[in-house]
Phi, psi and omega in degrees: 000125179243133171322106162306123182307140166285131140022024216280168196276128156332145196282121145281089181291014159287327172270101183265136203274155210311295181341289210284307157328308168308282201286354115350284179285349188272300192325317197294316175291326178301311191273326194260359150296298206295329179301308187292319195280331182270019089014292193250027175249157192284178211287324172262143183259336142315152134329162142199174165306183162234130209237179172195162198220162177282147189292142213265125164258132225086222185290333150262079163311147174080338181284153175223164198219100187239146184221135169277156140359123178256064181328342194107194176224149179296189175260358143291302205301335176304316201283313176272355190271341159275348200254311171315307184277339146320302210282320184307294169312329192271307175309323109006293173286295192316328175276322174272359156222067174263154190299294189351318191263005159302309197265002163305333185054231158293352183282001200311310211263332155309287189303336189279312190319285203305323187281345163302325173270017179280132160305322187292325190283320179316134155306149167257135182271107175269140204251134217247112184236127187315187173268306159234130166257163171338305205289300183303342184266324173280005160289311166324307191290302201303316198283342223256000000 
């Protein structure tokens, strides 16, 4: 009687190896630094005027499409809003051409869904918690 060679187990493309998890989770983080900063910047990264376009007629009717004055952006706010989007771009690249979705076949774009939802892939949200919320001062009340 001779041992029959084992098996190997079918390619999961759903078990994303930890690295692709990771580099993932950097991208993820990356992009919602970049988001919050450009959050805070004004809307032209030039000067530029500021405008209000005439109220529209036809289907949006009623819209009216306005921009205030811009000032620009400095030269720090240039240098990270740039530094940010390189790192995006590198973070980025690490995840779509990680080896793993060569053997995905058709599941590529599925199994790419499913690694946005894994929890270990989510950024951590840093949470902005007030000092007192509401709730504590009618808590303070009922009790005082």
């Amino acid at each position: 009687m001779t041992d029959s060679p084992a098996e190997a187990p079918a390619f999961d493309p759903f078990a994303f190896p930890p690295a692709l998890v990771a580099a993932q989770r950097e991208a993820a983080e990356v992009e919602a630094e970049l988001r919050r900063f450009q959050a805070t910047l004004p809307w032209s990264r030039e000067p530029q005027d500021g405008w209000e376009a005439p109220e529209q007629v036809g289907g949006m009717s009623g819209y009216r499409s306005s921009r205030p004055p811009s000032p620009g952006w400095t030269d720090e706010q240039k240098a990270e809003y740039d530094r940010l989007w390189e790192l995006r771009r590198k973070t980025t690249l690490a995840v779509y051409a990680h080896e793993h979705w060569k053997a995905c076949g058709a599941k590529a774009v599925e199994a790419r869904q499913a690694l946005k939802r894994v929890p270990e892939a989510q950024p951590v949200v840093k949470a902005e918690i007030p000092d007192r919320v509401q709730e504590d001062a009618a808590l303070e009340l009922a009790a005082g």
